[in-house]
TILUM-518402 format. One line per 10 residues: number of its first residue (from 1); their letters; for each residue x, y, z of C-alpha. Coordinates in Angstrom, 3 decimals. Example, Ala and Ser with C-alpha at 12.3 -4.5 7.8 and 13.67 -1.06 7.14 Angstrom:
# TILUM-518402
1 = AS = 12.300:-4.500:7.800  13.670:-1.060:7.140
This chain:
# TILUM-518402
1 = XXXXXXXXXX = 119.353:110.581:71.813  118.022:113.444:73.313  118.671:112.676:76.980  122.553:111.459:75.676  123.093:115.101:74.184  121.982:116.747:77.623  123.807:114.319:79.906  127.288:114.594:78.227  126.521:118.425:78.319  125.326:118.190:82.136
11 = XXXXXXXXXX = 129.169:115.995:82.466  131.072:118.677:80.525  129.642:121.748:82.182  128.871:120.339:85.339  125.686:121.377:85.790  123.429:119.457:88.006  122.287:116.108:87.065  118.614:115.961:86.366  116.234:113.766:88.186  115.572:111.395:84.877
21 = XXXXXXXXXX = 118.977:111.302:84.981  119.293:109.635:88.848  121.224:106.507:89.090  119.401:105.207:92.107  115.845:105.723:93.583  115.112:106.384:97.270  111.264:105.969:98.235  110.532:106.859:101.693  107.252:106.261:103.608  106.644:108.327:106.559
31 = XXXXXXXXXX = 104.301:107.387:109.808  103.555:111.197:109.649  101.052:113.444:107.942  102.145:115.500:105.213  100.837:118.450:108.007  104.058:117.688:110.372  106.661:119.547:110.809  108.661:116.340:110.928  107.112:115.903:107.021  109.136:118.845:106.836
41 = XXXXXXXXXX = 112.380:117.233:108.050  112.115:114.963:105.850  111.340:116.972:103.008  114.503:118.560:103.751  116.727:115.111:104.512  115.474:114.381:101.123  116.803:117.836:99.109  120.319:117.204:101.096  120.606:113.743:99.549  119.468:114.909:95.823
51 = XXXXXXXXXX = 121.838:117.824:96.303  124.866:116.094:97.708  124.588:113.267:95.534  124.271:115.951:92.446  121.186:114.244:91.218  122.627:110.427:91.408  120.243:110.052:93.951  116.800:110.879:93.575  114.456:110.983:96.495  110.486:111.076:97.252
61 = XXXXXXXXXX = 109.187:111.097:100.605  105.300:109.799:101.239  102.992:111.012:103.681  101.526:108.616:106.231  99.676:105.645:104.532  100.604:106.976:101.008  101.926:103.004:100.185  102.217:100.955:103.824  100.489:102.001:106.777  102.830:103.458:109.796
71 = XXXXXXXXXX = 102.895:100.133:111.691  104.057:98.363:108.167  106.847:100.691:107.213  109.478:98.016:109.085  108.211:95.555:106.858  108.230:97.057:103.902  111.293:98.733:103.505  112.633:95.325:104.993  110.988:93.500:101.895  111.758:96.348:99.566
81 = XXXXXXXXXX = 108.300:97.690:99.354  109.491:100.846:99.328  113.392:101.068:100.168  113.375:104.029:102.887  111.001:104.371:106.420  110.290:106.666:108.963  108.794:106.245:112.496  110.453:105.519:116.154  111.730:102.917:117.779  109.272:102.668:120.475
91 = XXXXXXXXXX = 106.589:101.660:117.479  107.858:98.200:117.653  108.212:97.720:121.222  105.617:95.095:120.643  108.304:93.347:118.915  111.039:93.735:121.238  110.908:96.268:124.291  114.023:97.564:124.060  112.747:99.558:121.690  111.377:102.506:123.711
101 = XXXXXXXXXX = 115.209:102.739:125.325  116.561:103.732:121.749  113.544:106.112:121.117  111.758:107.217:124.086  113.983:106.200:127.370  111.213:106.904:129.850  112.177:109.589:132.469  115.664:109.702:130.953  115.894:106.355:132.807  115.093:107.658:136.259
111 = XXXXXXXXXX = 119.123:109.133:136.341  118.323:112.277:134.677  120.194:111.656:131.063  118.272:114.506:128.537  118.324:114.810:124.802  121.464:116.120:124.611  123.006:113.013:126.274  120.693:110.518:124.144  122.036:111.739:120.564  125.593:112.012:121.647
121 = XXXXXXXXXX = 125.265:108.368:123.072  123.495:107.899:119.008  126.270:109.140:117.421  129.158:109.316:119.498  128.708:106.359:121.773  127.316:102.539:120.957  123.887:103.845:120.412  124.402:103.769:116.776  125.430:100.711:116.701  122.885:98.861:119.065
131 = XXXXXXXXXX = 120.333:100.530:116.911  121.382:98.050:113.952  121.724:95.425:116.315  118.445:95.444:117.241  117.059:95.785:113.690  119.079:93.403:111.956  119.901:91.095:114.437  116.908:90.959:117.148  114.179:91.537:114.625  116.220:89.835:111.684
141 = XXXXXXXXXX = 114.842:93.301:109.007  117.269:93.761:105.940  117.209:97.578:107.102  120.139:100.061:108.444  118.936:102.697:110.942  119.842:106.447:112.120  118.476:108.101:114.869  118.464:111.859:113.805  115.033:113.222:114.451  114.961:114.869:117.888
151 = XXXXXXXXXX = 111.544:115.726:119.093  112.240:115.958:122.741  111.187:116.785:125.549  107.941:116.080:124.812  105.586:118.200:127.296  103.821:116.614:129.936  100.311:117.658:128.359  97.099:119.547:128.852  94.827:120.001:131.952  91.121:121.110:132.488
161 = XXXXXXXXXX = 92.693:122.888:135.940  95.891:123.736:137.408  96.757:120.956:139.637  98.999:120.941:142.359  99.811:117.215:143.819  99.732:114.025:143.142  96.189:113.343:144.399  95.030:115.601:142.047  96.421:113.884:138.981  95.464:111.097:140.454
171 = XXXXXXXXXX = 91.370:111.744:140.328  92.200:112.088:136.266  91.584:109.957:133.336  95.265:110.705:131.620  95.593:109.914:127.490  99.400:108.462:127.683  101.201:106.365:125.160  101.392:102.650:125.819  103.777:100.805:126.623  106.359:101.577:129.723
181 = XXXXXXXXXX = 105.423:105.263:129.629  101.460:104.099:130.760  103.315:101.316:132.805  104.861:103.929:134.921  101.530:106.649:135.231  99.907:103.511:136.842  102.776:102.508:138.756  102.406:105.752:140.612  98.744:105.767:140.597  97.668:107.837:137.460
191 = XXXXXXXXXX = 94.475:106.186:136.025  95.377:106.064:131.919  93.988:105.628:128.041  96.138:104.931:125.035  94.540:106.243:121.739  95.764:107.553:118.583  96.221:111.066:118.329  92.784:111.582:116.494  90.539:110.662:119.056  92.147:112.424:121.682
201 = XXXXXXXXXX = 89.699:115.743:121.172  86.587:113.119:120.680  86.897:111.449:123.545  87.672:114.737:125.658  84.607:115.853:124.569  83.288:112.691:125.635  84.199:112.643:128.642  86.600:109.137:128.185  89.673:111.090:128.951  90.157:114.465:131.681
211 = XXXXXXXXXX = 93.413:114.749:130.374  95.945:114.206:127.556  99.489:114.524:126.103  100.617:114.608:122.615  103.609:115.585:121.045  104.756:119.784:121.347  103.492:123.103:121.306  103.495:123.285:117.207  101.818:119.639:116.647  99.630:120.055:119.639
221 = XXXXXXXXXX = 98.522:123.450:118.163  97.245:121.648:114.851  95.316:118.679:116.940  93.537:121.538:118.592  94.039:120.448:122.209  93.969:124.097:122.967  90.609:124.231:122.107  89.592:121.778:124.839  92.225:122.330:127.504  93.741:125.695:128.884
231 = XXXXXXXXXX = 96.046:124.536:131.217  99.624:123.322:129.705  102.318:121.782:131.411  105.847:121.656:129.474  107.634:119.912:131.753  106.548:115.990:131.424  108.894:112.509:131.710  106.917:109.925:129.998  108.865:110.974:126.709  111.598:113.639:127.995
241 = XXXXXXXXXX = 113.440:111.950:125.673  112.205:111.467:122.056  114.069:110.306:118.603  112.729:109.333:115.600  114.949:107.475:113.451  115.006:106.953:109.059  115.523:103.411:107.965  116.760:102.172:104.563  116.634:99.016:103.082  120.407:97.318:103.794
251 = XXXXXXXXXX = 121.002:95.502:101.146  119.705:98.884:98.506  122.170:100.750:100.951  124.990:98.517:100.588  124.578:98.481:96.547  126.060:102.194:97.053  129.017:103.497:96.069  131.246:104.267:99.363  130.477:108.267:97.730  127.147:107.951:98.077
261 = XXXXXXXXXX = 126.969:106.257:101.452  128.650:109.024:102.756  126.474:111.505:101.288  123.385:109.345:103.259  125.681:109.533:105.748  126.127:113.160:106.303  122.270:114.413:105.376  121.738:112.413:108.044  123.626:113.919:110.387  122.180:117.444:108.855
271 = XXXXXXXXXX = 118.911:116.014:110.027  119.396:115.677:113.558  120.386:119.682:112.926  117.366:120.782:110.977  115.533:119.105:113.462  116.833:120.512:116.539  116.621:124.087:115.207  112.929:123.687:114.037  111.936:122.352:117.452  112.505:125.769:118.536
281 = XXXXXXXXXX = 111.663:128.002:116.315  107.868:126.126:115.352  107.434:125.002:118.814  108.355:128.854:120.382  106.217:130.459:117.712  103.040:127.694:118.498  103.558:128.630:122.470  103.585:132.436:121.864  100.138:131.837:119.620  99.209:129.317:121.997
291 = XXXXXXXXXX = 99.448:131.663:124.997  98.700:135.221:123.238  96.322:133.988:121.304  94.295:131.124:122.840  94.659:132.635:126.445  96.375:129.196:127.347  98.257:128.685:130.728  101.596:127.601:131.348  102.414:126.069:134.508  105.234:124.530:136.348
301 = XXXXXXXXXX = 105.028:121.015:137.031  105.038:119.933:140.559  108.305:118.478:142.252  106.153:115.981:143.765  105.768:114.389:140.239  109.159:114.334:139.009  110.294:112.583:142.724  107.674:109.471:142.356  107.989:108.776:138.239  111.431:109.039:138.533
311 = XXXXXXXXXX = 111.928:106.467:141.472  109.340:104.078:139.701  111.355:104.514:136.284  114.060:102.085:137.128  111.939:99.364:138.994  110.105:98.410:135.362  113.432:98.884:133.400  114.770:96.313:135.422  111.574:94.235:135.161  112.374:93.649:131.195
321 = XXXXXXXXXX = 116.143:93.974:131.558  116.153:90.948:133.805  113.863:88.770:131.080  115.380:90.047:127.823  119.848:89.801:127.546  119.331:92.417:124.930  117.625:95.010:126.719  119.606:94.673:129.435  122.838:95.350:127.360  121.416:98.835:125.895
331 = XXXXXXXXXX = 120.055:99.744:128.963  123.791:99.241:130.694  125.353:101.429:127.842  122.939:104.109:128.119  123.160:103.975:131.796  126.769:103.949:132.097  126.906:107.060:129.063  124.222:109.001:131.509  126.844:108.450:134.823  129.153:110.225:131.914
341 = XXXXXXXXXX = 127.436:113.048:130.505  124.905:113.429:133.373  127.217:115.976:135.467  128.210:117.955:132.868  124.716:118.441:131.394  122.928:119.451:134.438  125.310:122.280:135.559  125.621:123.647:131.419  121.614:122.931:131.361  121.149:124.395:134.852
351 = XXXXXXXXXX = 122.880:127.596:133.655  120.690:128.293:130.495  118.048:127.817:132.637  119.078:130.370:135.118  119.841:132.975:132.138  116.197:131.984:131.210  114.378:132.446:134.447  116.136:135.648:135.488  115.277:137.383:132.247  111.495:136.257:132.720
361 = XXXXXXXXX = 111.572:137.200:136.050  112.923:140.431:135.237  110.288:141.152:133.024  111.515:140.449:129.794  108.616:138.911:128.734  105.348:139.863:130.844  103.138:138.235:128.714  103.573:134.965:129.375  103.068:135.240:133.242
């Protein structure tokens, strides 16, 4: 009686609906600890939806391995498990390899498409839509998908020494992700290790790997790779190009009124914001601390790197566009979006850059030379 009273008062006054008072229940499990800054994102996508749907939509998001484990989020918000997921496409390459293209396009294909290029592709091109394709009709999941966590460029990783060719990278044991990312190290003659992000300090320390990768300055920061390494490199292919995408079960989705799909709709859309603008203000203040702090240092990456993983690139896309129709198709729309938007971005790209370097150079900021 009670909960009536307030309810037709909360109606009348229109004050916000409490969360008792929700008329639908989103559970989301995450692949990421409740540490991340992309917890934070979704923290955040999760607020936007309770607030835009005034309470008719209440939200909880889950830390890695709160309900599924990361590899069995698909599955379970497929099977209603838990009706929302997190990860990237790339973690079910196994499945299908097309996959890494929507997530992690290795060397922006080996044409030079960036981010930038990727998302609008997402959401103003067929991405998008290939995205649910390859959900709901190449892996037959009850799910719909949005790619609208950009994580990108991911840097190239951390060094015992400053290197300066190929033959040098070359004498290292490299930690890379698996998949065509690893393909391509050894294509060009870079012995590598796939592990989980745990035992990437263990097995320094070990002596398994010389070398790793891992995500960005803030997230590599919190593993501690500083603490083993001091030589960074920032500039790195194997994931230039990085997008995490939020599933929800289809058939919960579809139950919505068209309202409330559009509020989904457009905190998703504010996610691929909030995530853009945290990547650089967590990841700018982890490289200050990272260089200021933990007398890290930050080199360029050889041309001689860029020329030989980006001309190997397209020789192992072809490899699994030529056995799988599917792949083939995204990697044709991506390809032909990238002869679009490839011009344009390098000279607006190129000109930050140059605004970048000439205030460095200038001596804007002497401490990180």
């Amino acid at each position: 009686m009670l909960r009536s009273i307030a309810l037709t008062l909360v109606l009348v006054l229109g004050m916000a609906v409490p969360s008792w008072a929700a008329k639908y229940e989103l559970k989301i499990q995450t692949a990421v600890p409740n540490s991340s800054m992309y917890f934070q994102t979704m923290e955040r996508l999760g607020k936007d939806i309770q607030d835009l749907s005034n309470g008719e939509i209440s939200v909880e998001i889950y830390p890695d391995g709160a309900i599924v484990k990361a590899f069995e989020i698909l599955d379970a918000v497929s099977e209603g498990i838990v009706n929302g997921g997190m990860a990237w496409t790339h973690y079910w390459s196994g499945k299908h390899p097309a996959g890494l293209l929507f997530a992690a396009p290795t060397a922006g294909l080996g044409v030079g498409l960036d981010q930038a290029g990727l998302l609008s592709w997402a959401w103003e091109g067929d991405g998008g839509k290939l995205l649910n394709q390859y959900y709901q009709k190449e892996l037959k999941y009850d799910i719909k998908a949005w790619l609208c966590i950009p994580m990108g460029p991911e840097p190239f990783g951390w060094f015992p020494k400053e290197f300066n060719n190929m033959n040098d990278l070359k004498a290292m044991k490299f930690r890379s992700p698996p998949g065509i990312p690893a393909e391509t190290f050894k294509a060009i003659g870079m012995p590598v290790v796939s592990m989980p992000g745990s035992e990437i300090v263990p097995s320094a320390q070990r002596g398994v790997i010389d070398a790793a990768e891992w995500i960005s300055p803030g997230d590599d920061l919190f593993l501690g790779l500083a603490d083993v390494w001091k030589h960074y490199y920032l500039q790195g292919l194997h994931q230039a190009l990085s997008i995490g995408d939020v599933y929800i079960n289809k058939t919960w989705y579809d139950s919505l009124p068209k309202h409330l799909q559009a509020v989904v709709e457009v905190a998703m859309k504010a996610c691929v914001a909030n995530q853009i603008n945290m990547n650089v203000s967590i990841n700018s203040a982890a490289l200050r601390k990272l260089v200021l702090e933990k007398n890290v240092k930050l080199h360029d990456t050889p041309q001689e790197y860029f020329t030989e993983y980006m001309a190997a690139t397209p020789k192992i896309l072809q490899k699994y566009a030529d056995k799988n129709a599917f792949f083939k198709q995204v990697l044709n729309s991506l390809e032909d979006w990238a002869k679009m938007t490839v011009p344009y971005e390098e000279k607006v790209s190129g000109l930050y850059y140059k605004m970048a370097k000439t205030a460095l150079d200038t001596g804007m900021m002497k401490d990180y030379k």
